[in-house]
C-alpha positions in Angstrom: 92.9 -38.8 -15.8 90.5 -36.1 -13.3 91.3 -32.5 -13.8 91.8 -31.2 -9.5 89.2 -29.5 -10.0 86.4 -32.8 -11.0 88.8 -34.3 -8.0 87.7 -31.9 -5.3 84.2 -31.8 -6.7 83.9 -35.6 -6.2 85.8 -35.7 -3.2 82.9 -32.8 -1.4 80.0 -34.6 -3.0 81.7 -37.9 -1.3 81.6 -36.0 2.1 78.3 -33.9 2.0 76.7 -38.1 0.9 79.0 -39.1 3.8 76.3 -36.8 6.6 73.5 -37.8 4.7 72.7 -34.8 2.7 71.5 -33.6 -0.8 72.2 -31.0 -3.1 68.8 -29.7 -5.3 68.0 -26.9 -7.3 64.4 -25.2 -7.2 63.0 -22.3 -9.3 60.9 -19.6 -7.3 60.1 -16.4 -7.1 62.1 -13.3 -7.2 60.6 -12.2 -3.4 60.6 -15.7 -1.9 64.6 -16.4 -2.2 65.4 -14.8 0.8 62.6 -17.1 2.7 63.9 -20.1 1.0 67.8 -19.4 1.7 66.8 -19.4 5.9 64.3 -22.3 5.4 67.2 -24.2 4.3 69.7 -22.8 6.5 67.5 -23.2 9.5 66.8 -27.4 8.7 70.6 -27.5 7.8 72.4 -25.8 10.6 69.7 -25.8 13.7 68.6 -29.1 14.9 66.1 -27.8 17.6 64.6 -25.4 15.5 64.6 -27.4 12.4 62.2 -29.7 13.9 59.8 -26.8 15.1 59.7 -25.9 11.7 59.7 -29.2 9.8 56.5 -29.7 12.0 55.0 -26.1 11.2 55.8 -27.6 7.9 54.0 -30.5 8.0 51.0 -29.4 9.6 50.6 -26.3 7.4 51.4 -28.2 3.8 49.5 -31.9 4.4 46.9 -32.1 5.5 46.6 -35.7 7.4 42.4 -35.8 7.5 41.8 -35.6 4.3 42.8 -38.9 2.6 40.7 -39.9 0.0 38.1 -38.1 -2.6 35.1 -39.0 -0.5 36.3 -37.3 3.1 36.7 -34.1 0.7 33.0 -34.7 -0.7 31.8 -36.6 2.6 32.9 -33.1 4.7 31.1 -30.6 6.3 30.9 -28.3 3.3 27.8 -26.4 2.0 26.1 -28.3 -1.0 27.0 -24.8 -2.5 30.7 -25.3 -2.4 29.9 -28.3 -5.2 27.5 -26.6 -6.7 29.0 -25.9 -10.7 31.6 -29.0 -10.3 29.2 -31.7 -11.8 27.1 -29.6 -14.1 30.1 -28.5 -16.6 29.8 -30.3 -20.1 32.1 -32.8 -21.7 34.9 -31.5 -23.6 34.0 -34.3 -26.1 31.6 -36.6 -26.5 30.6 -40.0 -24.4 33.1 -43.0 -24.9 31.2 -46.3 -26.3 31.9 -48.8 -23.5 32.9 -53.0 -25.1 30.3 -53.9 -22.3 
């Protein structure tokens, strides 16, 4: 038999799945809790503002043009901005290929 308490925390996990939300943990920093805590509350409790931010969000955190390796080495960039990439050495020697 359920203690009350494993009741009630089933029966509030049942309603919080019922409006389609999720419970997670993150780690962060000391300073960014605060941040976090009203990122949250804002997506949560504020539907017009929520979906200011969620686009903020988006816009600020993916960036949609660059899709693949070669748009990042097929930009606009300086040849400098490559310039040590492909020079470093192998951390061990070259692989024999079967072929």
């Amino acid at each position: 038999m359920a203690t009350v308490s494993r009741k009630k925390t089933s029966a509030g996990h049942r309603r919080i799945s019922a409006r389609g939300t999720v419970r997670f943990q993150i780690q962060t920093p000391e300073g960014d809790t605060q941040l976090l805590r009203a990122l949250a509350e804002t997506l949560r409790g504020e539907p017009k503002r929520a979906r200011i931010l969620r686009a903020t969000l988006k816009n600020a955190l993916i960036d949609a043009d660059v899709k693949t390796v070669f748009d990042v080495f097929g930009s606009e960039l300086p040849d400098e901005a490559f310039a040590d990439v492909f020079d470093q050495p192998r951390a061990q020697g070259w692989r024999e290929t079967p072929f």
